[in-house]
C-alpha positions as MATLAB code, in Angstrom:
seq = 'XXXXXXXXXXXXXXXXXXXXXXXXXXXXXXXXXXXXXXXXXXXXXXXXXXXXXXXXXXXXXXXXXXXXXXXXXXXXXXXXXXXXXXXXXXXXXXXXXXXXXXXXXXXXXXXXXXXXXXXXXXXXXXXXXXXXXXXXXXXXXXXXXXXXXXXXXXXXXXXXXXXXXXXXXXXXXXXXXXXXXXXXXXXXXXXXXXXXXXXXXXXXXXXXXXXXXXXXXXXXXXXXXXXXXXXXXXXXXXXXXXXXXXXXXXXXXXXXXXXXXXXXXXXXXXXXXXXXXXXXXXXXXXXXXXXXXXXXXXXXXXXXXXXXXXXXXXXXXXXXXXX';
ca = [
     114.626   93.870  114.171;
     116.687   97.036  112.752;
     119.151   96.429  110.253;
     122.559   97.176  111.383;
     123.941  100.237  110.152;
     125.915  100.810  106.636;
     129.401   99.609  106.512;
     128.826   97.899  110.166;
     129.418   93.786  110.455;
     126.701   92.108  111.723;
     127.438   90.337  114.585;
     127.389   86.235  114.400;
     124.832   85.323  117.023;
     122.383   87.708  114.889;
     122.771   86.207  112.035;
     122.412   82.252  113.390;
     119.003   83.952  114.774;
     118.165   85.813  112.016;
     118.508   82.297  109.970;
     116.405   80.488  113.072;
     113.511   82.975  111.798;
     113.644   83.046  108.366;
     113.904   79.146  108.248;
     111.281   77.621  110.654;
     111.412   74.134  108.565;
     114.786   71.968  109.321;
     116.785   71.459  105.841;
     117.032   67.925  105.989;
     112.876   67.959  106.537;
     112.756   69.556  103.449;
     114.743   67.887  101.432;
     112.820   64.881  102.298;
     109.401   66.045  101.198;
     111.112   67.150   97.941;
     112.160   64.050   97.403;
     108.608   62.752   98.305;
     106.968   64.829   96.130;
     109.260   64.147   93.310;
     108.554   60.456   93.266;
     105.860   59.219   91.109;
     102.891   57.561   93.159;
     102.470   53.796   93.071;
      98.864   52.178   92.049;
      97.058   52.383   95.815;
      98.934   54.779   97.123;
      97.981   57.728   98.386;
      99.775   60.982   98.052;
     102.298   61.406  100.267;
     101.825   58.108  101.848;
     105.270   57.290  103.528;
     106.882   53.665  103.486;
     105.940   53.215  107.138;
     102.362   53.819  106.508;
     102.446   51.739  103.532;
     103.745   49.076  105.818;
     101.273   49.500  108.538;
      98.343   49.653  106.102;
      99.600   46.358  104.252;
      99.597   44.647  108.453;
      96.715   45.732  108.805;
      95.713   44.401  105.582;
      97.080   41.441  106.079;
      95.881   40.333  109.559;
      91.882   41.241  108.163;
      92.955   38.417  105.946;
      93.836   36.179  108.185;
      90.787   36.456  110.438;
      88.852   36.537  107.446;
      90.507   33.181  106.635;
      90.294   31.813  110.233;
      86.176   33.002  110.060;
      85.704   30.295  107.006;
      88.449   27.878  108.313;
      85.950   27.580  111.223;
      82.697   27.751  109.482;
      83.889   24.754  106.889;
      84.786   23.184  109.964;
      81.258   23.626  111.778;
      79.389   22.606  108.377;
      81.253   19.301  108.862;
      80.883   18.970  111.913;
      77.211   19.416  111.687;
      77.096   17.401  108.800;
      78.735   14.429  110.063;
      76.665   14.844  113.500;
      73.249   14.615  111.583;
      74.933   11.823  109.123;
      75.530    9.718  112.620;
      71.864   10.714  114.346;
      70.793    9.612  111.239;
      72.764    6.362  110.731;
      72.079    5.790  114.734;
      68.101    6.119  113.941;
      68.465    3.737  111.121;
      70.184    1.401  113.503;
      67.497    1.577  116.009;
      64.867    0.756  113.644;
      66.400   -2.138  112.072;
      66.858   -3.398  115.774;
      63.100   -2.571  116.443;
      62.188   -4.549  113.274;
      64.501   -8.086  114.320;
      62.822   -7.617  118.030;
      59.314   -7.383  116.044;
      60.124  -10.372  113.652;
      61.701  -12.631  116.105;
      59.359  -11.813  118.992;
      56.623  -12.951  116.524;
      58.781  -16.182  115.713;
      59.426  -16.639  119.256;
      55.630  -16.600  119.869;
      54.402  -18.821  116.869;
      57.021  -21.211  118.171;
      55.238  -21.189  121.864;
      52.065  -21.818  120.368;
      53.400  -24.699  118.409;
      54.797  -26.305  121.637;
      51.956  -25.405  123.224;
      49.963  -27.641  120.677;
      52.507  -30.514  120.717;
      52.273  -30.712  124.422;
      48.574  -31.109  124.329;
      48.747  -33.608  121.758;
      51.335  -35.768  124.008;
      49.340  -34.928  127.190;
      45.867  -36.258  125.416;
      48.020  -39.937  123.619;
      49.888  -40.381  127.135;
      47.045  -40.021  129.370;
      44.668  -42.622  126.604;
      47.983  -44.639  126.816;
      48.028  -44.928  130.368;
      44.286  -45.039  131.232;
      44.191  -48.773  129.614;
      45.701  -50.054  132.462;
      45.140  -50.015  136.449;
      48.835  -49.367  136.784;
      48.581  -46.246  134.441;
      45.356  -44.697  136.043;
      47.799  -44.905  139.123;
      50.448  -43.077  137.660;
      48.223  -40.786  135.803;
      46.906  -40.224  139.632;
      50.243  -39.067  141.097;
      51.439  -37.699  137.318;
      48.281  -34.706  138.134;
      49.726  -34.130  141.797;
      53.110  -33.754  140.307;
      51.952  -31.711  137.497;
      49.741  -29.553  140.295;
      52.473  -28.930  142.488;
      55.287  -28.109  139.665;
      52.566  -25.364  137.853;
      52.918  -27.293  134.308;
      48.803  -26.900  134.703;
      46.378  -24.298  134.390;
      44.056  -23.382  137.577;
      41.556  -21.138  138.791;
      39.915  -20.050  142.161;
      39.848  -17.410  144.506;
      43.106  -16.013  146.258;
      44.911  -12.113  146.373;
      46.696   -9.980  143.830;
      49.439   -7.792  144.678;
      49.845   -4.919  142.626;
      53.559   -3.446  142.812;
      54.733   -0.857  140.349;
      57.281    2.041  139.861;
      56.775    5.317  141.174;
      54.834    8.329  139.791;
      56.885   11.108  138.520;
      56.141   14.224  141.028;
      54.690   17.444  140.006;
      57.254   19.539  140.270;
      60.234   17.032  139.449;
      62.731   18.259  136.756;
      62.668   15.731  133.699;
      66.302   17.092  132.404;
      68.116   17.893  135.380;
      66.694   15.445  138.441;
      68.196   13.447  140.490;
      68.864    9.888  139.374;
      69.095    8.506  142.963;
      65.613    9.441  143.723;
      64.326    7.935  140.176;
      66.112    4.646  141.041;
      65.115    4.280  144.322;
      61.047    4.489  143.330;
      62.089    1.774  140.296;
      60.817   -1.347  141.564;
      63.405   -4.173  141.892;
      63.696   -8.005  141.431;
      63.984   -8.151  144.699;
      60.935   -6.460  145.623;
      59.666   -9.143  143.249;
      61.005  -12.000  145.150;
      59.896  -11.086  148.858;
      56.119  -10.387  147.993;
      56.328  -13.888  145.971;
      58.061  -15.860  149.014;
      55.851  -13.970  151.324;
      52.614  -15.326  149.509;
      54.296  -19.043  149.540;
      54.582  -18.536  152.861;
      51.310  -17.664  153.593;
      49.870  -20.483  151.949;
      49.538  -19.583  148.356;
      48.530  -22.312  146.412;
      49.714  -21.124  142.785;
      51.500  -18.161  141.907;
      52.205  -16.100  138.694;
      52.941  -12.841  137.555;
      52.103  -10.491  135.399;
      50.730  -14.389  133.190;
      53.874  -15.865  133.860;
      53.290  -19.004  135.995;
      55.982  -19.483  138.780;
      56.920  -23.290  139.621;
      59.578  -24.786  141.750;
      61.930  -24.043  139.374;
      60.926  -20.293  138.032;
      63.503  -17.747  138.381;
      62.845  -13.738  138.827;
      66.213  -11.768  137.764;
      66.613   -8.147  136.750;
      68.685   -7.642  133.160;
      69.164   -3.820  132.357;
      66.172   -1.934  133.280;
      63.738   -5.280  132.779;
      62.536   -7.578  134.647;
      62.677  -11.052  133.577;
      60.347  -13.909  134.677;
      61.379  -17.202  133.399;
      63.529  -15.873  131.109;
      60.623  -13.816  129.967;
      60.240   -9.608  130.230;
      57.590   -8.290  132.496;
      56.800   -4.635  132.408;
      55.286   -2.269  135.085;
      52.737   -2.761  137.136;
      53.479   -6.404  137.955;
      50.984   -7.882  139.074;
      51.617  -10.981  141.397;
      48.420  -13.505  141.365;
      48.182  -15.953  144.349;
      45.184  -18.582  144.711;
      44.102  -19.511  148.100;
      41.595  -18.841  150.843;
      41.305  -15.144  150.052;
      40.820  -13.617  153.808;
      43.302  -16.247  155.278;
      45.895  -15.610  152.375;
      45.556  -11.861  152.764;
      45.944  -11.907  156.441;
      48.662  -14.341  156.509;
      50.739  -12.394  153.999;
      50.077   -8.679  155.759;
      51.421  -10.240  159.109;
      54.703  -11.133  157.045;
      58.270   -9.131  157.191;
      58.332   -9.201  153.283;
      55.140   -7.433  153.307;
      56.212   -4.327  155.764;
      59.503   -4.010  153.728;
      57.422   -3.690  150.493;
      55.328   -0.997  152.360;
      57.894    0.445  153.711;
      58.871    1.158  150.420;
      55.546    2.484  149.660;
      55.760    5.032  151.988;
      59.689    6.210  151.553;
      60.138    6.099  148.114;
      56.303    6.261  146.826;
      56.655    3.025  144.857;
      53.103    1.552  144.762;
      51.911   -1.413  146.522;
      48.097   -2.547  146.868;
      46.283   -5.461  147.231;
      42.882   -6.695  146.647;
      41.190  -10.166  147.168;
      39.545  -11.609  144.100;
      37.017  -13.825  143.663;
      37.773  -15.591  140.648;
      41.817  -15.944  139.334;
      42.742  -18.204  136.330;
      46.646  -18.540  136.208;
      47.773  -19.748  133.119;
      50.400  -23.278  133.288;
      54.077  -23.010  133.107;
      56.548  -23.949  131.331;
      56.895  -27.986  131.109;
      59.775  -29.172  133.381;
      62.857  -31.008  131.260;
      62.354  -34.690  131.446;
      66.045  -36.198  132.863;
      65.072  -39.888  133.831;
      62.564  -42.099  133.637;
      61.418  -45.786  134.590;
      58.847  -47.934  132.939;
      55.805  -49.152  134.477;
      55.829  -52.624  136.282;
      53.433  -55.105  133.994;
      50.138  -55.169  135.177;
      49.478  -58.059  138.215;
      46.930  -60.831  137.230;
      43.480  -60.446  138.282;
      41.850  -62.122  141.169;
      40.334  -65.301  139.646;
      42.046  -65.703  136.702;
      43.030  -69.135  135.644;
      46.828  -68.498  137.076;
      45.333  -68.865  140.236;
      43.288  -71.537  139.837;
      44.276  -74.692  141.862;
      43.648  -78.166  140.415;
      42.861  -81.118  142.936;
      44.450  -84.245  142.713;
      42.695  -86.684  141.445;
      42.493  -90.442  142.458;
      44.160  -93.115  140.148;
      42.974  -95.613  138.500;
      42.815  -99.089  140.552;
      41.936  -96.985  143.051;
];
């Protein structure tokens, strides 16, 4: 741009854009960074670090704190967590052992105690039966005492007959252990009831004396389910069970095939794949049961005189004297 010439006024709209180009930086800009530049810099500042980048480095300070926090917040709180979980698996192991050892101990008391009864009922078995054999009146009753002890299974026997073999499902091949289906599983489980028809099918075909699994079954015997066991008299049984029946071994077997309890059980067999076999057997020994409870009793009527003895014997009269 020429300068104007001398003694000539410049005109104002040249000199407002003569100032635009010689001052390309606003006034009030650079006061500013004067002022910046004159102020001394603060420990962890940088130079010419502005207040609103102080403040946006100090948020973003801050909120790396506060996930650093919430990181070992959370941690602390999985250390407990696992801490407290292994404490309990623990404490729940310990449990299960202790329970384990009581079943042990009072199983063993339980048995000791059956093999003291059994003892005490031999002992009153062998006195009554000496007791009773001194008279004719007691060999009578010890006659019908065997019957009664025969038919309520309080004694041990032996002979040929059938045993039916029923017992849970196999696991398939290709069956998921963790995720399978629970309604198959329990369907192949066998039942107390499954239990209970073979057994009143085999009365029915003429057993003789049952038992299962060594558990003699009487008049009285019960077979319930509790849980996942079976019990038997009060008494677990396990899979297989096998059900013992003494009788005529072709007759028994044929008998009990031709029953409705018997197709059901097979029937079963074939749906679900719970197992079901038979075999006749030559030689069964079923153990007794348990010893009915004795409610009432009457004693024995004395023993009736003997033919010929002098309570019988008539005396003739004889003549007086003076005849």
């Amino acid at each position: 741009m020429t300068a104007p010439a001398p003694g000539r006024q410049r005109s104002l709209g040249a000199s407002l854009l003569d100032q635009v180009l010689a001052e390309t930086l606003d006034p009030a800009y650079a006061q500013a960074a004067a002022a910046r530049a004159a102020r001394p810099a603060q420990p962890g500042q940088g130079p010419g670090e502005g207040p609103g980048q102080r403040r946006g480095r100090l948020r973003r300070s801050r909120g790396r704190l506060l996930v650093a926090l919430t990181l070992l917040i959370a941690g602390l709180l999985a250390a407990v967590t696992y801490r407290e979980a292994a404490a309990g698996a623990q404490g729940r192991e310990q449990t299960r052992q202790a329970l384990r050892a009581d079943i042990a101990a009072e199983s063993g008391a339980t048995d000791d105690l059956v093999t003291q009864l059994d003892q005490l009922t031999g002992e009153v078995t062998r006195t009554r039966q000496e007791a009773l054999a001194a008279s004719a009146v007691g060999q009578r009753a010890l006659e019908q005492l065997r019957a009664a002890e025969q038919a309520a299974a309080v004694v041990a026997v032996s002979g040929p007959g059938l045993r039916v073999t029923l017992g849970n499902a196999p696991p398939s091949a290709d069956s998921d252990p963790v995720g399978g289906s629970d309604q198959v599983a329990l369907a192949g489980i066998v039942q107390d009831g499954d239990l209970q028809l073979v057994v009143n099918a085999l009365w029915a075909s003429g057993a003789e004396a049952v038992s299962i699994n060594g558990q003699r079954l009487g008049a009285t015997s019960a077979i319930r389910q509790a849980g996942d066991a079976i019990l038997v008299d009060l008494r677990p049984v396990t899979s297989p069970y096998e059900v013992s029946a003494i009788g005529e071994p072709d007759d028994l077997t044929n008998a009990f095939l031709s029953t409705p309890e018997a197709t059901t059980v097979a029937g079963l067999s074939r749906d679900y794949g719970v197992v079901f076999e038979y075999a006749r057997v030559d030689d069964l020994d079923l153990p007794a049961g348990t010893a009915a409870e004795l409610r009432s009793a009457e004693p024995l009527a004395p023993d009736e005189p003997p033919t010929g003895s002098s309570d019988d014997v008539t005396t003739p009269d004889l003549p007086t004297d003076g005849g």
